[in-house]
C-alpha positions as CSV (number, residue, x, y, z in Angstrom):
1,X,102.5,104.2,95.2
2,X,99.7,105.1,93.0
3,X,96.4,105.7,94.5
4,X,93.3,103.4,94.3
5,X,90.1,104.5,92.5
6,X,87.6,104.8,95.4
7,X,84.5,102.2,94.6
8,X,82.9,105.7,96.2
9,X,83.7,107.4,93.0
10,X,81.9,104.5,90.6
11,X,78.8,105.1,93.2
12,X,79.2,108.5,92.4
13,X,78.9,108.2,88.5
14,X,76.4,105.8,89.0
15,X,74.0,107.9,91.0
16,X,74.7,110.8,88.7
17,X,73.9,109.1,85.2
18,X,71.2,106.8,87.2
19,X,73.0,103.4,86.4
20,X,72.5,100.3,87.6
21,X,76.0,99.0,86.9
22,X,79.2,100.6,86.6
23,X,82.7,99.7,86.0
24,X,86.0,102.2,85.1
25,X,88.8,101.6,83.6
26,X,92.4,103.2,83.8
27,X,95.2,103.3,83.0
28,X,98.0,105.2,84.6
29,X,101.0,104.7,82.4
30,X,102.3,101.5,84.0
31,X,99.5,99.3,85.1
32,X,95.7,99.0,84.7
33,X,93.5,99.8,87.9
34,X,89.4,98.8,87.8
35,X,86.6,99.5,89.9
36,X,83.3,98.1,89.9
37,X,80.1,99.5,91.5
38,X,76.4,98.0,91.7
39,X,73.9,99.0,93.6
40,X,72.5,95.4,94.2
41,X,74.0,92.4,95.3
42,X,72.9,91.0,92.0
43,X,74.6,94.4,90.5
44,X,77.7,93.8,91.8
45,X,77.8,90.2,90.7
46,X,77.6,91.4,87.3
47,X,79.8,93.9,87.6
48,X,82.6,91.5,88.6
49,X,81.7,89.2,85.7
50,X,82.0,92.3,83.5
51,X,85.1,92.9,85.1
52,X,86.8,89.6,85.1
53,X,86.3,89.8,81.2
54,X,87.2,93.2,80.5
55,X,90.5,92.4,82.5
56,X,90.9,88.9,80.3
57,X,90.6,91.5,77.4
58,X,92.8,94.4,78.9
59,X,95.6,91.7,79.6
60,X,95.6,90.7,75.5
61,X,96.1,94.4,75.0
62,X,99.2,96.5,75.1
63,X,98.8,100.3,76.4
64,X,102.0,100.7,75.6
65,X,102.5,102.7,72.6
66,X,99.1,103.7,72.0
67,X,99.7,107.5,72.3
């Protein structure tokens, strides 16, 4: 099973690069996996919007391929 990318970890780069917002992306060979971090309640909201349409994007795209 593969492991889930902590929301801890998008806190994490967030604090670092003093960000608002953040959302990764990855992909591990077989499916996309996406975290979202903000650190307000208005934050998060628009990381999930960001999300939900990166995710309507990453669907139209094929990873396969690609390298």
């Amino acid at each position: 099973m593969v492991k889930r990318i902590p929301i801890t970890t998008a806190k994490e780069v967030a604090q670092k690069h003093d960000l608002s917002q953040v959302l990764l992306i990855g992909w591990d060979g077989e499916r996309v996996h996406v975290v979202t971090y903000g650190k307000t309640k208005e934050d998060c909201a628009h990381a999930a919007k960001a999300q939900d349409f990166w995710a309507g994007k990453i669907k139209e795209f094929s990873f396969k391929g690609t390298s």
